[in-house]
C-alpha positions as CSV (number, residue, x, y, z in Angstrom):
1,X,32.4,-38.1,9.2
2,X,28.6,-37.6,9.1
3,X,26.5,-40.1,10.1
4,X,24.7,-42.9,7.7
5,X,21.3,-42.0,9.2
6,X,21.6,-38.2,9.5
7,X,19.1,-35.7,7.8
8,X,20.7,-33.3,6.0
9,X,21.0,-29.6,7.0
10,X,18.6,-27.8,5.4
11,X,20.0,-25.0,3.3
12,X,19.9,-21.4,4.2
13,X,17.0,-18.7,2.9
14,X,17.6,-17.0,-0.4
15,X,18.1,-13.5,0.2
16,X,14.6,-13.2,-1.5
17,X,13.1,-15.1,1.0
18,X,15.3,-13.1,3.8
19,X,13.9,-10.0,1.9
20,X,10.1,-11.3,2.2
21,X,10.1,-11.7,5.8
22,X,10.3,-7.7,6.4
23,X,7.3,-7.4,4.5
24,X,4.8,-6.4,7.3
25,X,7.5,-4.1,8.5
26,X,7.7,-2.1,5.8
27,X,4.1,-2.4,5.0
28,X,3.3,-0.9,8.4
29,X,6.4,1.6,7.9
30,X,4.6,3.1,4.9
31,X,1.8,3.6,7.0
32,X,3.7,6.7,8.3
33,X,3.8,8.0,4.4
34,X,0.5,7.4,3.5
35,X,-1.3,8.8,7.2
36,X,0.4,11.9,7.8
37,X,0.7,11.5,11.5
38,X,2.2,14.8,11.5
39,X,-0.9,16.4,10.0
40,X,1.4,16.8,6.9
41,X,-1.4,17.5,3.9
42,X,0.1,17.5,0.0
43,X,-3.2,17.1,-1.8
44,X,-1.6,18.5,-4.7
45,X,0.8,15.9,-4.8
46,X,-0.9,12.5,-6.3
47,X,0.7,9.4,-4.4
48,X,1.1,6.4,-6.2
49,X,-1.3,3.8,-3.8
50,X,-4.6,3.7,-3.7
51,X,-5.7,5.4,-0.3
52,X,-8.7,7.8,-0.1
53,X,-7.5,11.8,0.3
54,X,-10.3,12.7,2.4
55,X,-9.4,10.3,5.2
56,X,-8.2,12.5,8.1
57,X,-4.8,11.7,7.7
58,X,-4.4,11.3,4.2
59,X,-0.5,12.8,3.1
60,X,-1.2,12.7,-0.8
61,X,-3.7,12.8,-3.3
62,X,-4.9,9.5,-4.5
63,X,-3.8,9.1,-8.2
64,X,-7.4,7.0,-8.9
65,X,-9.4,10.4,-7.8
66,X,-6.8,12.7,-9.7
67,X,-7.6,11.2,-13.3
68,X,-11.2,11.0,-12.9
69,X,-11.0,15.1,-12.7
70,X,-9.0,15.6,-15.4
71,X,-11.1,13.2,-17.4
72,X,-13.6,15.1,-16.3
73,X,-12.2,18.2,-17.9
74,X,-10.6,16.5,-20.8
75,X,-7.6,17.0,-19.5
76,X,-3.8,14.6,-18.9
77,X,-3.0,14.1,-15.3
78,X,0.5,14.6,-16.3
79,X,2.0,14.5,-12.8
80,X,-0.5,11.5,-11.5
81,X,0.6,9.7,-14.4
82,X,3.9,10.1,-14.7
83,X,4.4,8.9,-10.7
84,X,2.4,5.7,-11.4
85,X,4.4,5.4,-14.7
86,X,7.7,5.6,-13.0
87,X,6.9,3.4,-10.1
88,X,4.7,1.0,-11.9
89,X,8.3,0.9,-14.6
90,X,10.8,0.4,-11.6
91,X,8.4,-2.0,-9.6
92,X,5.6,-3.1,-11.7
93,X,2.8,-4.3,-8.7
94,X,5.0,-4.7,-5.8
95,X,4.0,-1.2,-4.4
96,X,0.4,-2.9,-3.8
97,X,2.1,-5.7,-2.0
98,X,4.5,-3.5,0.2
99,X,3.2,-0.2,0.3
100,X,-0.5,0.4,-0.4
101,X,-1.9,1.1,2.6
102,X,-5.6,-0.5,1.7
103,X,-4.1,-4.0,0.6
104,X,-2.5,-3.7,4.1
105,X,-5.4,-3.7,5.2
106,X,-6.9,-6.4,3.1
107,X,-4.0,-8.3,4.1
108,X,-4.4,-8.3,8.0
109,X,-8.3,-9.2,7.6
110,X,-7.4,-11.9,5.7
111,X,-5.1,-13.4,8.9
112,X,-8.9,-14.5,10.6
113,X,-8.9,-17.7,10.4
114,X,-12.0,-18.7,8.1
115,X,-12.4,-20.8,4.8
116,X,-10.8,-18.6,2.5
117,X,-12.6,-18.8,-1.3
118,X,-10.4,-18.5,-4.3
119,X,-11.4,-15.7,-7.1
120,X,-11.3,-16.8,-10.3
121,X,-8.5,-15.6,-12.7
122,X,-10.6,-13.9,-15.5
123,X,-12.2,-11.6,-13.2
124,X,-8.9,-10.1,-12.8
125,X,-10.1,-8.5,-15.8
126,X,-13.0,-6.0,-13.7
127,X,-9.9,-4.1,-13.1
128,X,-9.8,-2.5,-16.5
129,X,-13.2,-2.4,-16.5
130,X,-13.3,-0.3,-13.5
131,X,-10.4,1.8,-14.9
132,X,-11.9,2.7,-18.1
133,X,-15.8,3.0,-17.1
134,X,-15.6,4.9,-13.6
135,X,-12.0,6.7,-13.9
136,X,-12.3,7.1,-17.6
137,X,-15.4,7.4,-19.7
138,X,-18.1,8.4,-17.4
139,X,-16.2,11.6,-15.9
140,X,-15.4,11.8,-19.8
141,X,-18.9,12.3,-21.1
142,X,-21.1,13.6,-17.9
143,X,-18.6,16.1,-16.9
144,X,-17.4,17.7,-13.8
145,X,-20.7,16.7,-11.7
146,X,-19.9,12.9,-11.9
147,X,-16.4,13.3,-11.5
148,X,-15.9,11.6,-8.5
149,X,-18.6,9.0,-9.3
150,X,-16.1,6.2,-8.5
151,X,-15.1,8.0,-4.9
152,X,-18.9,7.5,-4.4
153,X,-18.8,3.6,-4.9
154,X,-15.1,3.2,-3.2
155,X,-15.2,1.3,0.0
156,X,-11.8,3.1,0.7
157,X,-13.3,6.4,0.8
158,X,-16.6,4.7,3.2
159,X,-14.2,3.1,5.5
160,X,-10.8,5.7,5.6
161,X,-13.1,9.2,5.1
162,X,-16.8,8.4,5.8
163,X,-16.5,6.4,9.3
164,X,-13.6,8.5,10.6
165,X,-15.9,11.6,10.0
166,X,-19.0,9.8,11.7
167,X,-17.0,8.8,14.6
168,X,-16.1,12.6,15.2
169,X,-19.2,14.0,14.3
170,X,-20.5,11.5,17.1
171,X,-17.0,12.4,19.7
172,X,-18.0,16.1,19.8
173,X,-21.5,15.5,20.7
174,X,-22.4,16.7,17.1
175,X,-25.5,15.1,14.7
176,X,-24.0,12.4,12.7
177,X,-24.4,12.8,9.1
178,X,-25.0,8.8,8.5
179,X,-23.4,7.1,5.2
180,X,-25.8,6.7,2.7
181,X,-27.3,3.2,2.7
182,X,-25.6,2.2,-1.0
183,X,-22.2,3.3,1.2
184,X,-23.0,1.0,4.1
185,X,-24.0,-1.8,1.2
186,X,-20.2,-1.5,-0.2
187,X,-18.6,-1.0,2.7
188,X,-20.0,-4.1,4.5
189,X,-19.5,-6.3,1.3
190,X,-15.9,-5.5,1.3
191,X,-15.5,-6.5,4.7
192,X,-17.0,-9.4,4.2
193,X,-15.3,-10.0,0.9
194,X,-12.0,-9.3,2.8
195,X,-12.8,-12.0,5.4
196,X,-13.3,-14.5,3.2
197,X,-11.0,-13.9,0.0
198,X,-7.7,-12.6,-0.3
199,X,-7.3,-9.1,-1.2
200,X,-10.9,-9.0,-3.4
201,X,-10.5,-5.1,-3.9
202,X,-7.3,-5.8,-5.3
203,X,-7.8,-8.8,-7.7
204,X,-11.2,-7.7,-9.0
205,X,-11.5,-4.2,-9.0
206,X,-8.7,-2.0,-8.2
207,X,-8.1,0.4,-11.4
208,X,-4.7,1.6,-9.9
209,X,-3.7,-1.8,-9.1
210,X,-4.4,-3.0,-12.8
211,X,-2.7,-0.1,-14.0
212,X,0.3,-0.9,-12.0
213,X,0.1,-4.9,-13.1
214,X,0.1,-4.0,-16.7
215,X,4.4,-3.5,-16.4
216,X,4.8,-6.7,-14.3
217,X,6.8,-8.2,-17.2
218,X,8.8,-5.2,-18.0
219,X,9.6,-3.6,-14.8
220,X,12.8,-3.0,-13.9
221,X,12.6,-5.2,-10.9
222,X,10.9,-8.6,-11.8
223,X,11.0,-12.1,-10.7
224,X,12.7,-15.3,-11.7
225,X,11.6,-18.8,-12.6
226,X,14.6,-20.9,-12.7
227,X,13.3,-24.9,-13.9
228,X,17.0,-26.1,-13.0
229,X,16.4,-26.4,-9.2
230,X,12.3,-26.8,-9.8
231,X,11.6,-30.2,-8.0
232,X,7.9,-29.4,-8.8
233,X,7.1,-29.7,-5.3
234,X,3.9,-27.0,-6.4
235,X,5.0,-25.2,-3.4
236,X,5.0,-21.8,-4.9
237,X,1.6,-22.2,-6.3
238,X,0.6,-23.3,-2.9
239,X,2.3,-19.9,-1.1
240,X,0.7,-17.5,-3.5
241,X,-2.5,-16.0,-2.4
242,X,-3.1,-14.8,-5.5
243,X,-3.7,-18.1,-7.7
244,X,-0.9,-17.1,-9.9
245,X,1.0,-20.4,-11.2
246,X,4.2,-18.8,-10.2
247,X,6.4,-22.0,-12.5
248,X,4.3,-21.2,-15.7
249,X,3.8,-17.4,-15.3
250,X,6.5,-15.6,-13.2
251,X,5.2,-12.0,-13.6
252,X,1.4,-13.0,-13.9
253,X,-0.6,-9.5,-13.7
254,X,-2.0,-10.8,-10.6
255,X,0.8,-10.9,-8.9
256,X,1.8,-8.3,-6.2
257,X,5.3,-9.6,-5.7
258,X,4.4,-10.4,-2.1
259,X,7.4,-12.9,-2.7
260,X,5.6,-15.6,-0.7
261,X,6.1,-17.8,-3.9
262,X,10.3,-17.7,-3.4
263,X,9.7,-20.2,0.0
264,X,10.8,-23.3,-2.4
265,X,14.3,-21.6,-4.1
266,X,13.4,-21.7,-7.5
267,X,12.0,-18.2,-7.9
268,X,13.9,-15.0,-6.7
269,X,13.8,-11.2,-7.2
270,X,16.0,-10.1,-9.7
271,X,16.3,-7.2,-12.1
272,X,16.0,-6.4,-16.1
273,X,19.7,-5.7,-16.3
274,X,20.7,-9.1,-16.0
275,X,20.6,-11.1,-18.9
276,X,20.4,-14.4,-17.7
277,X,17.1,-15.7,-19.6
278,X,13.4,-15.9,-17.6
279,X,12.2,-19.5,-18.0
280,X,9.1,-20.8,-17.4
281,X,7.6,-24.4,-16.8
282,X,6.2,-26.1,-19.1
283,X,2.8,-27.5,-17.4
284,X,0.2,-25.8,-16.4
């Protein structure tokens, strides 16, 4: 018999939650995919993260890079595109929470402990900007010279291609052809950016990212709002780094199903096939 006074146990993690945990694993796993540390080149083949090719290591092509140049030429990237399209329709955005190797990144400079600013939601919205200006229109009208206009604005090409090649320019005693001073400006902005905000690359101006964010809702694996065991305890809001409201909208475009948001029970991963309905709360 249990005792008047006792606490109850409390229950066990959701296999969500059990899932979430593994997170930095298999974010550091991928690591291994995207790096190459066998010196294993596919340029030809476009990956489906956002990771600068001409870093050293650099396995795949980087899908952002591959549809400026056909844009450039007028062209479909029919391969680029149809590995985005099939991850983004299995996953929707979780790649860029488990497998993108520069919100990785974004993700361990955000563990220094400083005041951490929230971006506002509707500059979510420089995404598509991004997307159709600098992948889009302006290799699409100036041609084959500009390109890679939006390589020369990345901070992932300054910081996984620019400083590596520096560093051995400057190992084998060799002059070091410096990054151009706009480079340094970018690069330096992101860090900073990335010290005190979470994931800024990714919320305001990934294109791939927005791409990816634009199946959240459909995807074939999604998440789950159930306002049955909601004690509106605002927990999930308060676990998501993103600012989605996680009760209100599930499978916000925002969200990079880090799963952080499934801590308080209510919200798990689930899938399309099952037809139970997807509720959501009804304040905001």
């Amino acid at each position: 018999m249990a005792e008047p006074n006792a606490k109850p146990s409390p229950s066990p993690p959701s296999a969500t939650r059990r899932i979430a945990r593994w997170r930095p694993w298999v974010q550091a796993a991928f690591l291994g995919v995207w790096l190459g540390p066998l010196g294993l080149r596919l340029h030809s083949i476009p990956g489906c993260v956002f990771h600068c090719y001409a870093c050293p290591l650099a396995s795949f092509a980087c899908p952002v890079g591959v549809a400026a140049q056909f844009s450039a030429l007028h062209l479909v990237p029919l391969l680029a595109l149809g590995v985005v399209v099939t991850v983004a329709v299995l996953v929707g955005a979780m790649v860029c929470g488990w497998a993108c190797p520069f919100g990785f990144l974004q993700d361990l400079l955000a563990k220094v402990p400083l005041p951490k600013l929230r971006i506002p939601s509707w500059m979510g919205y420089g995404r598509y900007l991004v997307l159709i200006a600098l992948v889009v229109a302006v290799p699409y009208l100036w041609g084959e010279a500009n390109a890679l206009f939006i390589c020369r604005v990345c901070p992932a090409g300054a910081l996984e291609a620019a400083v590596p090649f520096m560093a051995r320019q400057a190992a084998g005693g060799n002059p070091i052809q410096w990054m151009s001073p706009a480079k340094w400006v970018i690069l330096i902005a992101f860090l900073v950016a990335a010290l005190l905000t979470f994931r800024p690359w990714c919320v305001v101006l990934c294109p791939l990212g927005g791409f990816l964010a634009l199946f959240n809702r459909s995807s074939l694996l999604r998440l789950r709002f159930d306002p049955k065991t909601c004690s509106e305890c605002n927990l999930c809001r308060s676990q998501c780094s993103m600012g989605v409201k996680v009760d209100v909208n599930v499978n916000d475009s925002r969200c990079i199903r880090c799963l952080e948001c499934t801590t308080c029970g209510a919200i798990r991963l689930s899938t399309a096939l099952r037809s139970e309905p997807t509720a959501t709360g009804s304040t905001p």
